[in-house]
PDB file as gemmi writes it, atoms N, CA and C in Angstrom:
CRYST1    1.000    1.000    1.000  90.00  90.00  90.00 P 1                      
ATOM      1  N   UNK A   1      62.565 224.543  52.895  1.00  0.00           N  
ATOM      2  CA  UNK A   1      63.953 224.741  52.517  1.00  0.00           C  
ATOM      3  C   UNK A   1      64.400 223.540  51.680  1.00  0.00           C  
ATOM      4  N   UNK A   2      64.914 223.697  50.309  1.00  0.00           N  
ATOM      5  CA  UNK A   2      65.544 222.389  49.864  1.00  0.00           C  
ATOM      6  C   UNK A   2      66.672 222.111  50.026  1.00  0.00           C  
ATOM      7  N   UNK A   3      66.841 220.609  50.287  1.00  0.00           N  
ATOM      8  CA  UNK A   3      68.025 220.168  50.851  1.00  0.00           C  
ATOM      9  C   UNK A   3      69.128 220.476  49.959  1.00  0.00           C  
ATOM     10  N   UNK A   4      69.253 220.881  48.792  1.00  0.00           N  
ATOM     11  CA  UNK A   4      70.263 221.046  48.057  1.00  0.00           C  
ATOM     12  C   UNK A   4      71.067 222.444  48.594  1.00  0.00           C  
ATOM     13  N   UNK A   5      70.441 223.867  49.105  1.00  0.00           N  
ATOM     14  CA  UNK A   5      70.606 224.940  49.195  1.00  0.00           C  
ATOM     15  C   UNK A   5      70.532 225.045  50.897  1.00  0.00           C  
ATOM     16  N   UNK A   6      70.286 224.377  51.823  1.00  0.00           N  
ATOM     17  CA  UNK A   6      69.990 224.706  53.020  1.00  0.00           C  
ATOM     18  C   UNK A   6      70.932 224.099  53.636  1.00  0.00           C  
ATOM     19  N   UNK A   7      72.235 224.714  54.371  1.00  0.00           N  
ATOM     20  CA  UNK A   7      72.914 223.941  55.222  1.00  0.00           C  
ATOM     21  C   UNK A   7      74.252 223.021  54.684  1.00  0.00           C  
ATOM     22  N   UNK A   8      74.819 224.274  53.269  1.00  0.00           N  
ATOM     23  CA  UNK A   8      75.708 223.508  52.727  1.00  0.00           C  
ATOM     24  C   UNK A   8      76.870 224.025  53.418  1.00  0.00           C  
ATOM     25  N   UNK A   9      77.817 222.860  53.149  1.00  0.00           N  
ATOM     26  CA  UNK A   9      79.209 223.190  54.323  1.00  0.00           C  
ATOM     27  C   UNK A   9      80.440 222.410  53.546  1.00  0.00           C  
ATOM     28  N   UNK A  10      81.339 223.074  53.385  1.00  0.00           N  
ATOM     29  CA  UNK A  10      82.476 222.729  52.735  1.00  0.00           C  
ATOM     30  C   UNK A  10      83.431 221.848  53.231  1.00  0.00           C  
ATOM     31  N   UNK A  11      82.873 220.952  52.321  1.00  0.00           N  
ATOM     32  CA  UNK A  11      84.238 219.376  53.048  1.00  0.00           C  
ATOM     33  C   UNK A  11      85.174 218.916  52.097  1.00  0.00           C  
ATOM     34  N   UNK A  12      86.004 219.802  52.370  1.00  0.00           N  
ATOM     35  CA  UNK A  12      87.437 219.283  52.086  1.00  0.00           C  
ATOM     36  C   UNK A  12      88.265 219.076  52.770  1.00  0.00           C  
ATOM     37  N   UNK A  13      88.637 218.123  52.372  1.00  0.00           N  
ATOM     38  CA  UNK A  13      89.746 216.870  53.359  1.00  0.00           C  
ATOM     39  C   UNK A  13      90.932 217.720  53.519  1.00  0.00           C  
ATOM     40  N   UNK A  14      91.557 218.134  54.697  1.00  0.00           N  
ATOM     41  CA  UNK A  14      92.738 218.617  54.790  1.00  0.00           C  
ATOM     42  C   UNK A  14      93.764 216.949  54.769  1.00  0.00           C  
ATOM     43  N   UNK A  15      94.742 216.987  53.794  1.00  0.00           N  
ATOM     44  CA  UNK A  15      95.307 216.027  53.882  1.00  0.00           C  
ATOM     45  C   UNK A  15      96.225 215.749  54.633  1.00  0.00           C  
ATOM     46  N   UNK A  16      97.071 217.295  55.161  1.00  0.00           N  
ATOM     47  CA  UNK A  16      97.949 217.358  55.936  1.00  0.00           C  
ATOM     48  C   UNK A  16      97.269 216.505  57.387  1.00  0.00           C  
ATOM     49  N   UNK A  17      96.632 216.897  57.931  1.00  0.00           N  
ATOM     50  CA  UNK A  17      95.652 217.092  59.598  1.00  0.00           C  
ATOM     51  C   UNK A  17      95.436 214.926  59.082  1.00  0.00           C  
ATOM     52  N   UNK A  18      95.095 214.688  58.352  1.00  0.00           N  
ATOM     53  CA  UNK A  18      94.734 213.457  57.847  1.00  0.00           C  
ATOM     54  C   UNK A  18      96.166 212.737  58.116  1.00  0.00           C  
ATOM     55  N   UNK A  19      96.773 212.493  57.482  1.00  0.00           N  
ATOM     56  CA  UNK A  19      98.004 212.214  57.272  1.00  0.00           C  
ATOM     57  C   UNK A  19      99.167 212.217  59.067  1.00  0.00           C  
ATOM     58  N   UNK A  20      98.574 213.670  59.513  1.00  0.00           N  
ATOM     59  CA  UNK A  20      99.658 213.216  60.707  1.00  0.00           C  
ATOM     60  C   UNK A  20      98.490 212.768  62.153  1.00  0.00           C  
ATOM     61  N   UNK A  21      97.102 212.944  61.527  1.00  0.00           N  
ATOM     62  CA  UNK A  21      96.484 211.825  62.597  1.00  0.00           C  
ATOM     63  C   UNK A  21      96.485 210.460  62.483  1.00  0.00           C  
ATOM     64  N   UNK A  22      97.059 209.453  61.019  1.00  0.00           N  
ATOM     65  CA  UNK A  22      97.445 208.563  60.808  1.00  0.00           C  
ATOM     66  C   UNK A  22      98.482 207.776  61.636  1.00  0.00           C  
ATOM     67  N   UNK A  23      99.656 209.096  61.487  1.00  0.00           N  
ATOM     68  CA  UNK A  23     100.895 209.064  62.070  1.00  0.00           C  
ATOM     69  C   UNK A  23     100.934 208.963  63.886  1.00  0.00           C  
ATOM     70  N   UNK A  24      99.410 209.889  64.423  1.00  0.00           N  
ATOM     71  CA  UNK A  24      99.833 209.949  65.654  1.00  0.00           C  
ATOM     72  C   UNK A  24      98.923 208.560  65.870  1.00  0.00           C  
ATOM     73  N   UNK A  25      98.064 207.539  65.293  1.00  0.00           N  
ATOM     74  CA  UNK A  25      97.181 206.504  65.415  1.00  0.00           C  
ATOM     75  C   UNK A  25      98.455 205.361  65.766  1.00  0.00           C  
ATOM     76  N   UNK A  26      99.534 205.349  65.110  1.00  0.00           N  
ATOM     77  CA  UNK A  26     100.802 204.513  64.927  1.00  0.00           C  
ATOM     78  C   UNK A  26     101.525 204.487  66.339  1.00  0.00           C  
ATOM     79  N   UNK A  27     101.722 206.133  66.556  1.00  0.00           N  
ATOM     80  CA  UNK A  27     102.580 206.669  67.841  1.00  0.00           C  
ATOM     81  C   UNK A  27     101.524 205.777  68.831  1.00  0.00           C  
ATOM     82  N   UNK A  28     100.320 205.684  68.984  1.00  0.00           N  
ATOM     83  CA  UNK A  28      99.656 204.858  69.952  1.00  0.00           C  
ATOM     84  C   UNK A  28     100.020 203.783  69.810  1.00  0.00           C  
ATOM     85  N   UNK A  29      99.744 203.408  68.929  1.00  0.00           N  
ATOM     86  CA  UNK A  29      99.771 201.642  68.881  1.00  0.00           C  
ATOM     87  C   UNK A  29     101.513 201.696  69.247  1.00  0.00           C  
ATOM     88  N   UNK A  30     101.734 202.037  69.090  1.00  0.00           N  
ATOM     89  CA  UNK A  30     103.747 201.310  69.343  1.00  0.00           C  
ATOM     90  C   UNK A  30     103.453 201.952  70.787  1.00  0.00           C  
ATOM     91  N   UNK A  31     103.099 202.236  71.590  1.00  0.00           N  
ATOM     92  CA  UNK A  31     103.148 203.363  72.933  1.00  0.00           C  
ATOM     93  C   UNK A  31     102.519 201.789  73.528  1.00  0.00           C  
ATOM     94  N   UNK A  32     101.344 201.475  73.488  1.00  0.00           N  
ATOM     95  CA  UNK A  32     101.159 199.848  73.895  1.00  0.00           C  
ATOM     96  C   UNK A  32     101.792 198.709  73.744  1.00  0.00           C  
ATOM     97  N   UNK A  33     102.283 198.768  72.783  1.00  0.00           N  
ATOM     98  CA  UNK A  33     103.338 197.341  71.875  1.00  0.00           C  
ATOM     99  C   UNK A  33     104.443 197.539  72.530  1.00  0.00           C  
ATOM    100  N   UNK A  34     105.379 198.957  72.004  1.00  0.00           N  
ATOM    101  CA  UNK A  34     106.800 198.316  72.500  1.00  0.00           C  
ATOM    102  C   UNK A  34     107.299 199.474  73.237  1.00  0.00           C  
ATOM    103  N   UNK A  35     106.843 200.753  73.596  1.00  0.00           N  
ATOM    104  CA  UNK A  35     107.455 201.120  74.879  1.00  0.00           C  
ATOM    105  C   UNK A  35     106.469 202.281  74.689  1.00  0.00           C  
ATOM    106  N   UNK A  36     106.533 202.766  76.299  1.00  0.00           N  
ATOM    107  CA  UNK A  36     105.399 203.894  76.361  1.00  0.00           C  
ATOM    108  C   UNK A  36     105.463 205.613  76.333  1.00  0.00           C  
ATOM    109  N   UNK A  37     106.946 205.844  75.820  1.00  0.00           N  
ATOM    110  CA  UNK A  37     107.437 206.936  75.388  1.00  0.00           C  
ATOM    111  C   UNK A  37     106.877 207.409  73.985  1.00  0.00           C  
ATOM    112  N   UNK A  38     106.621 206.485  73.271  1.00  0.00           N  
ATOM    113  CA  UNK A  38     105.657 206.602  72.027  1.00  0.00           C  
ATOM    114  C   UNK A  38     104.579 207.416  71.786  1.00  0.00           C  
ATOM    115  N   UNK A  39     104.297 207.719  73.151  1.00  0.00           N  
ATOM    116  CA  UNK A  39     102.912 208.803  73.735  1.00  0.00           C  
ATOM    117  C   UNK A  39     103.417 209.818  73.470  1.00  0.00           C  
ATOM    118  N   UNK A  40     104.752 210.703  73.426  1.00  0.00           N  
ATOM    119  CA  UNK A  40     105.197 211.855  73.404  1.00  0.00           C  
ATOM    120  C   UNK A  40     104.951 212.255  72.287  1.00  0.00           C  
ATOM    121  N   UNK A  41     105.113 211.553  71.037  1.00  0.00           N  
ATOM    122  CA  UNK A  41     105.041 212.073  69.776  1.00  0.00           C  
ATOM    123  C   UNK A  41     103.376 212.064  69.226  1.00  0.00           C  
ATOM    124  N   UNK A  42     102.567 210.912  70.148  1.00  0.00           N  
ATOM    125  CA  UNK A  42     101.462 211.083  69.811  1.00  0.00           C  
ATOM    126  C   UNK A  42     100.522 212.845  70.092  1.00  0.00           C  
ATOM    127  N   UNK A  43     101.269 213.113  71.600  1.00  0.00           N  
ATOM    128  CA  UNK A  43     100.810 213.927  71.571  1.00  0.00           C  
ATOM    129  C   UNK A  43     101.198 215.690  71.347  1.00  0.00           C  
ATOM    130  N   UNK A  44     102.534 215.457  71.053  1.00  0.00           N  
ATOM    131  CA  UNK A  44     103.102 216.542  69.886  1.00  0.00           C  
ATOM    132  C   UNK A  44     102.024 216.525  68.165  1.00  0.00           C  
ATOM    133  N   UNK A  45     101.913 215.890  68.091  1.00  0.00           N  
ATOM    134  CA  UNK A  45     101.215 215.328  66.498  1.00  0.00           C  
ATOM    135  C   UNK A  45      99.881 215.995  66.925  1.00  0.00           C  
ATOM    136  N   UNK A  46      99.269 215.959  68.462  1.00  0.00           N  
ATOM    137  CA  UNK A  46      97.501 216.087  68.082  1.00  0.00           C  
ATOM    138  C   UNK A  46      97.782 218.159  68.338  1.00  0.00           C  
ATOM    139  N   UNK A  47      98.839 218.155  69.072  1.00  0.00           N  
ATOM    140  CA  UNK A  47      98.972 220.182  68.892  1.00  0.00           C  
ATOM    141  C   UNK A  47      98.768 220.315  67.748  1.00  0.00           C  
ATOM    142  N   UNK A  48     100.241 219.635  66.960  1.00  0.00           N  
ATOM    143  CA  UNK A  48     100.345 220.164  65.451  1.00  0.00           C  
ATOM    144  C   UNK A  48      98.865 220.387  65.055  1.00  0.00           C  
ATOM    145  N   UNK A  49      97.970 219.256  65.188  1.00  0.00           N  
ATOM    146  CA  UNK A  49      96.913 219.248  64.054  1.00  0.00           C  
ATOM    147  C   UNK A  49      95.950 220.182  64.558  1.00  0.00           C  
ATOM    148  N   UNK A  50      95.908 219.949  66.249  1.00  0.00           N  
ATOM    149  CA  UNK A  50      94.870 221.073  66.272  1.00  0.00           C  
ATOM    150  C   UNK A  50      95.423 222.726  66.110  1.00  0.00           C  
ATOM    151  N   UNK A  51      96.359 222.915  66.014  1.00  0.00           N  
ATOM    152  CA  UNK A  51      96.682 224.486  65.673  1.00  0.00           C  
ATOM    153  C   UNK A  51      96.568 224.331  63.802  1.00  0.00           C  
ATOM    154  N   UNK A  52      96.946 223.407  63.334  1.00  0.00           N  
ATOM    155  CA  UNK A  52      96.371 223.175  61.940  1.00  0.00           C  
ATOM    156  C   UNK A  52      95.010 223.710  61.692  1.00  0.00           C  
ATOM    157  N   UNK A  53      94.239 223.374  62.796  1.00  0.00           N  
ATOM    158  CA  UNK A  53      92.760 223.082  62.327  1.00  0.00           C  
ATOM    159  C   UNK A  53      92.175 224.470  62.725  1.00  0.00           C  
ATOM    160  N   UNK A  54      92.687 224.509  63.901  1.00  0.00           N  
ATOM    161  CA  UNK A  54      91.946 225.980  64.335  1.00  0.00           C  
ATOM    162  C   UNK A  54      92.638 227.592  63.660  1.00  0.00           C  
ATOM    163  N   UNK A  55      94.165 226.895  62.585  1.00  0.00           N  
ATOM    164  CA  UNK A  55      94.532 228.312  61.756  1.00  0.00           C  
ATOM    165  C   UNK A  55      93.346 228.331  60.541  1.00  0.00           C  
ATOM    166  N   UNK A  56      92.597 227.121  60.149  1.00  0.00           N  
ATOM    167  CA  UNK A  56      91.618 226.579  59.315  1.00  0.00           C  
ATOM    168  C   UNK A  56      90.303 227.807  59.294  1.00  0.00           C  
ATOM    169  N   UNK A  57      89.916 227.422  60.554  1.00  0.00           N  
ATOM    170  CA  UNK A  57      88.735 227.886  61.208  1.00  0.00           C  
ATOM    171  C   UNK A  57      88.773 229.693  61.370  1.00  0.00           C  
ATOM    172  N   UNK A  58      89.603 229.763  61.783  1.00  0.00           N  
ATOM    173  CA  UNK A  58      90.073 231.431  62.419  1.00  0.00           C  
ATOM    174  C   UNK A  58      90.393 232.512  60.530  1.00  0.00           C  
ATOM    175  N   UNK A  59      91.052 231.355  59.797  1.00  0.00           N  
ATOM    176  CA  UNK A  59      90.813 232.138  58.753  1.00  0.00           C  
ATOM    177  C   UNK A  59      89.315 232.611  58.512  1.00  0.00           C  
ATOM    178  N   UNK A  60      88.478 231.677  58.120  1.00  0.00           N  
ATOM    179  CA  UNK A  60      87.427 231.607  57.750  1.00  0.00           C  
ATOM    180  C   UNK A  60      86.278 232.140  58.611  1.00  0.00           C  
ATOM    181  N   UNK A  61      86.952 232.645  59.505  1.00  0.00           N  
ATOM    182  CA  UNK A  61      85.840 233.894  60.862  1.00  0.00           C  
ATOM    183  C   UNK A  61      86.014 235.110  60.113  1.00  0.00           C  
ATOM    184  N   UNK A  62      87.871 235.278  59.759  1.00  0.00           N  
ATOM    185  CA  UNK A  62      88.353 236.676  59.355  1.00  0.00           C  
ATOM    186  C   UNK A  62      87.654 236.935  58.214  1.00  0.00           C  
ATOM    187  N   UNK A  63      87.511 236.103  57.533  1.00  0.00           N  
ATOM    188  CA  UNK A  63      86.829 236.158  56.091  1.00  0.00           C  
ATOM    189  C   UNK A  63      85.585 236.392  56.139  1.00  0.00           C  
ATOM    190  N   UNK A  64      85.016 236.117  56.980  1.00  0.00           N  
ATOM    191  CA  UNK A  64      83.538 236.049  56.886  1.00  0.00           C  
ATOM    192  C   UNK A  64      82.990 237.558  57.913  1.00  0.00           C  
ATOM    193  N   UNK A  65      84.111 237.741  58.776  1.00  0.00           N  
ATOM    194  CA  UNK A  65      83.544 239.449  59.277  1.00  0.00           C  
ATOM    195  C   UNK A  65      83.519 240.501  58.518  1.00  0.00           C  
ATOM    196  N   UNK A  66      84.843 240.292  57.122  1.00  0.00           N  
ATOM    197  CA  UNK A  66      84.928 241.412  56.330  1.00  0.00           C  
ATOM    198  C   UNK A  66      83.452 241.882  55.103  1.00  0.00           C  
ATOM    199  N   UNK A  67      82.569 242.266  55.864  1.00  0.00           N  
ATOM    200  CA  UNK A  67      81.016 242.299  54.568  1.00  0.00           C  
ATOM    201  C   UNK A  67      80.982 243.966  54.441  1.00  0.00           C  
TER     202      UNK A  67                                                      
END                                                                             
């Protein structure tokens, strides 16, 4: 099998999912630093991204059953 054709997989950067795991990296660090309510938004931010990620994924099942 050549490596060029065997096992290719599409990587593109979702910037959104990027961007608010930045945001929830911050919500930690201030959740240690200066008060520990900071956790709430961290973990509102990791739903967002994972329902981001898995509307990602679930497209790309639908797409791929229709042959």
């Amino acid at each position: 099998m050549n490596k060029k054709t065997g096992n290719k997989q599409n990587k593109k950067i979702n910037k959104k999912v990027v961007f608010l795991s930045i945001i929830a990296l911050i919500c930690i660090v201030f959740a240690f630093i200066v008060h520990w309510t900071f956790i709430i938004g961290a973990i509102i931010i990791m739903f967002i991204n994972q329902k981001e990620l898995f509307k990602k994924n679930q497209n790309k099942f639908i797409k791929s059953k229709k042959v």
